[in-house]
C-alpha positions in Angstrom: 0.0 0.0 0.0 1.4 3.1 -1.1 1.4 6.7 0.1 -0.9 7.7 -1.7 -3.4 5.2 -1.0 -2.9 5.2 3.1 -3.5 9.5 2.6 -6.5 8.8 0.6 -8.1 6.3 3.1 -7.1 9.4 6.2 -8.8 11.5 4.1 -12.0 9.7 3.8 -11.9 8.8 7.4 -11.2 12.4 8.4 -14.5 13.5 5.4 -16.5 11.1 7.4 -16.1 11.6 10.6 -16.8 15.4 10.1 -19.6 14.6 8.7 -20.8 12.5 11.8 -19.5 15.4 14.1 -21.6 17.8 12.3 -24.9 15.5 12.5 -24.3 15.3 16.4 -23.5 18.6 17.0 -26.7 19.6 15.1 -29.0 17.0 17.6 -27.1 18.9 20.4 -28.8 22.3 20.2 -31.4 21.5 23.2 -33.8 18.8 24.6 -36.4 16.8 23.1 -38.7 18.1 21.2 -42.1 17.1 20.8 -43.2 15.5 17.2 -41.7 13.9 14.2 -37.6 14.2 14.4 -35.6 16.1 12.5 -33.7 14.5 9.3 -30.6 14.8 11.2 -31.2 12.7 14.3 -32.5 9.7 11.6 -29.1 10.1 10.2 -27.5 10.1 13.4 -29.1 7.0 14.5 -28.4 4.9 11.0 -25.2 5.8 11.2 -24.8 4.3 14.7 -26.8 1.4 14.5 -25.7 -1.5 13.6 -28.2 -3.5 11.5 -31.3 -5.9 13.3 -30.6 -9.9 13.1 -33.5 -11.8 11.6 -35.2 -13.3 14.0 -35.6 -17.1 13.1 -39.6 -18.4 12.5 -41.0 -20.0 14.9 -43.2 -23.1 14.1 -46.0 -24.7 15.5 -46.6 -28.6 15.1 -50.4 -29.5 14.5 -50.4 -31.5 17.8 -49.3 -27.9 19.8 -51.7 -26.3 17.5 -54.8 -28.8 18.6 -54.0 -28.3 22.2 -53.9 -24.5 21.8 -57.3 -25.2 20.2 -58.8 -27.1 23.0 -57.9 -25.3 25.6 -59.5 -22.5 24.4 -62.1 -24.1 23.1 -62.4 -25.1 27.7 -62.4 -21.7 28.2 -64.9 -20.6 26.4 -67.1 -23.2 27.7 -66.7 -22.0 31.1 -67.5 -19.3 30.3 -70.4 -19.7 28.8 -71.2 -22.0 32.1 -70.5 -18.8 34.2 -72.4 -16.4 31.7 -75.6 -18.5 32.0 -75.1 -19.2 35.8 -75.1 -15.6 36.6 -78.8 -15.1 34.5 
Protein backbone atom coordinates (compact mmCIF):
# COMPACT_ATOMS: atom_id res chain seq x y z
CA UNK A 1 0.00 0.00 0.00
CA UNK A 2 1.44 3.12 -1.13
CA UNK A 3 1.45 6.74 0.09
CA UNK A 4 -0.93 7.71 -1.74
CA UNK A 5 -3.39 5.16 -0.99
CA UNK A 6 -2.87 5.16 3.12
CA UNK A 7 -3.55 9.50 2.55
CA UNK A 8 -6.47 8.83 0.60
CA UNK A 9 -8.08 6.32 3.06
CA UNK A 10 -7.13 9.39 6.17
CA UNK A 11 -8.75 11.46 4.06
CA UNK A 12 -12.01 9.70 3.78
CA UNK A 13 -11.94 8.77 7.39
CA UNK A 14 -11.24 12.39 8.36
CA UNK A 15 -14.51 13.53 5.41
CA UNK A 16 -16.51 11.08 7.44
CA UNK A 17 -16.05 11.61 10.60
CA UNK A 18 -16.82 15.44 10.10
CA UNK A 19 -19.64 14.55 8.67
CA UNK A 20 -20.80 12.48 11.80
CA UNK A 21 -19.49 15.42 14.14
CA UNK A 22 -21.62 17.83 12.31
CA UNK A 23 -24.91 15.54 12.47
CA UNK A 24 -24.30 15.32 16.39
CA UNK A 25 -23.46 18.56 16.97
CA UNK A 26 -26.71 19.56 15.13
CA UNK A 27 -28.96 16.99 17.58
CA UNK A 28 -27.11 18.91 20.41
CA UNK A 29 -28.77 22.33 20.15
CA UNK A 30 -31.42 21.47 23.17
CA UNK A 31 -33.77 18.85 24.56
CA UNK A 32 -36.43 16.80 23.11
CA UNK A 33 -38.70 18.10 21.24
CA UNK A 34 -42.12 17.05 20.79
CA UNK A 35 -43.21 15.53 17.17
CA UNK A 36 -41.74 13.89 14.20
CA UNK A 37 -37.58 14.22 14.41
CA UNK A 38 -35.63 16.07 12.52
CA UNK A 39 -33.71 14.47 9.28
CA UNK A 40 -30.60 14.80 11.15
CA UNK A 41 -31.25 12.68 14.27
CA UNK A 42 -32.47 9.72 11.59
CA UNK A 43 -29.11 10.13 10.25
CA UNK A 44 -27.53 10.15 13.39
CA UNK A 45 -29.09 6.97 14.50
CA UNK A 46 -28.39 4.93 11.00
CA UNK A 47 -25.15 5.79 11.25
CA UNK A 48 -24.77 4.29 14.72
CA UNK A 49 -26.81 1.44 14.46
CA UNK A 50 -25.75 -1.48 13.56
CA UNK A 51 -28.23 -3.50 11.46
CA UNK A 52 -31.31 -5.94 13.28
CA UNK A 53 -30.63 -9.85 13.14
CA UNK A 54 -33.54 -11.77 11.58
CA UNK A 55 -35.19 -13.34 13.96
CA UNK A 56 -35.63 -17.11 13.11
CA UNK A 57 -39.58 -18.40 12.49
CA UNK A 58 -40.95 -20.02 14.85
CA UNK A 59 -43.23 -23.05 14.14
CA UNK A 60 -45.97 -24.70 15.47
CA UNK A 61 -46.59 -28.65 15.13
CA UNK A 62 -50.36 -29.54 14.48
CA UNK A 63 -50.38 -31.54 17.77
CA UNK A 64 -49.34 -27.87 19.78
CA UNK A 65 -51.74 -26.33 17.47
CA UNK A 66 -54.77 -28.80 18.64
CA UNK A 67 -54.04 -28.30 22.25
CA UNK A 68 -53.90 -24.50 21.85
CA UNK A 69 -57.28 -25.22 20.19
CA UNK A 70 -58.83 -27.14 22.98
CA UNK A 71 -57.94 -25.33 25.59
CA UNK A 72 -59.52 -22.52 24.41
CA UNK A 73 -62.14 -24.05 23.15
CA UNK A 74 -62.41 -25.06 27.72
CA UNK A 75 -62.35 -21.69 28.22
CA UNK A 76 -64.93 -20.59 26.36
CA UNK A 77 -67.07 -23.24 27.70
CA UNK A 78 -66.71 -22.00 31.09
CA UNK A 79 -67.51 -19.30 30.32
CA UNK A 80 -70.40 -19.67 28.84
CA UNK A 81 -71.22 -21.99 32.13
CA UNK A 82 -70.45 -18.75 34.21
CA UNK A 83 -72.36 -16.35 31.74
CA UNK A 84 -75.57 -18.45 31.98
CA UNK A 85 -75.06 -19.20 35.77
CA UNK A 86 -75.09 -15.56 36.61
CA UNK A 87 -78.78 -15.05 34.51
Amino acid sequence: MGMVEILASIDREISTLQRARALLAAGAGGGRKRGRPSKSSALVKALTKEPAKKRKKRNLSPEGRKRIAEAQKRRWEANRKAAAGAR
